[in-house]
C-alpha positions in Angstrom: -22.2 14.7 103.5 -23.9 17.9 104.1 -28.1 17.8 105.5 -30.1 20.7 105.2 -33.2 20.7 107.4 -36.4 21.6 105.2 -38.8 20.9 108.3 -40.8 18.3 110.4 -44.4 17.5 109.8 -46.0 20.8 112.2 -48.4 18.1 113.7 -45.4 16.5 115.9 -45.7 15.5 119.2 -41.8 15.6 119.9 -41.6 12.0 118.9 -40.4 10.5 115.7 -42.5 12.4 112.2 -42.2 12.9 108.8 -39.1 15.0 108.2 -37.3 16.2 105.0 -33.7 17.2 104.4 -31.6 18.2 101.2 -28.6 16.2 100.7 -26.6 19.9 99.7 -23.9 18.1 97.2 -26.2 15.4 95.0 -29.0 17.7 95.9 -31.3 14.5 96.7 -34.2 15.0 98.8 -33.8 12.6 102.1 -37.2 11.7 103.7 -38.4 10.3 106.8 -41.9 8.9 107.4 -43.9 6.2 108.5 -43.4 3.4 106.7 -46.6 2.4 104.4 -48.8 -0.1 106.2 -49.0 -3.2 104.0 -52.2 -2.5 102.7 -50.5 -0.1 100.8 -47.5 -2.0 100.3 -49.1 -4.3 98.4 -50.6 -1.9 96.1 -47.6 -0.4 95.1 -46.1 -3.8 94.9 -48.4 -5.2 92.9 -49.4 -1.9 89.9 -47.9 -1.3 87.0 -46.9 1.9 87.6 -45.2 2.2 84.2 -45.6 -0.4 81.3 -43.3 -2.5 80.7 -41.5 -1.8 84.5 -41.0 -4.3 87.1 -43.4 -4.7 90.1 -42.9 -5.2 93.2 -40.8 -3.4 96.3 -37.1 -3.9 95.9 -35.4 -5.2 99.1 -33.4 -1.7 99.5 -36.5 0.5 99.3 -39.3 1.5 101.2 -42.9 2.9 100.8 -43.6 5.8 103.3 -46.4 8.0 103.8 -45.9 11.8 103.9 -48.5 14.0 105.6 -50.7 16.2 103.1 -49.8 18.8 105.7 -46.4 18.6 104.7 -46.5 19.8 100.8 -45.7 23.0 101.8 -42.3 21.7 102.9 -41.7 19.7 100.2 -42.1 22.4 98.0 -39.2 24.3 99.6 -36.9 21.1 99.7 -37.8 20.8 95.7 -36.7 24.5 95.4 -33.7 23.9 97.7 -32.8 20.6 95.9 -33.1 23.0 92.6 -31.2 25.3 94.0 -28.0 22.7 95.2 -27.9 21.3 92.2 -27.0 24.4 90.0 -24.7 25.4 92.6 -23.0 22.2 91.7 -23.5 21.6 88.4 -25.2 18.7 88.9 -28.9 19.0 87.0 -30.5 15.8 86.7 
């Protein structure tokens, strides 16, 4: 398995932040953030995002909160995911 380091939310204070990586061969985005409070857990538990779809927060998943600051840097990890994934074929 192969990271690529997008970047780290520019408001760090050296400690654990919002980060996001490329996974280069399934070109998946891999984030790192704080994880939702439960406020907001239990909003997105609870919608109905999509009719007909399930609610609630499967045991192997998490809600985390990504800094507006950060869109910038998830725009180039979409590109670079984009990217990967016709180097390998892989469009999904």
């Amino acid at each position: 398995m192969t990271l690529r380091f997008v970047g780290i939310d520019p408001n760090t204070g050296g400690e654990g932040s919002p980060t996001v990586w490329v996974e280069e061969e399934s070109a998946d985005l891999v984030l790192q953030g704080e994880e939702a409070d439960e406020l907001l857990q239990a909003l997105v538990g609870s919608t109905e995002w999509v009719a007909g779809h399930k609610t609630g927060i499967p045991a192997h998943e998490r809600v985390i909160r990504i800094p507006a600051r950060m869109v910038p840097i998830l725009r180039e990890a979409c590109n670079a995911a984009e990217r990967a994934a016709a180097e390998h074929h892989d469009v999904r």
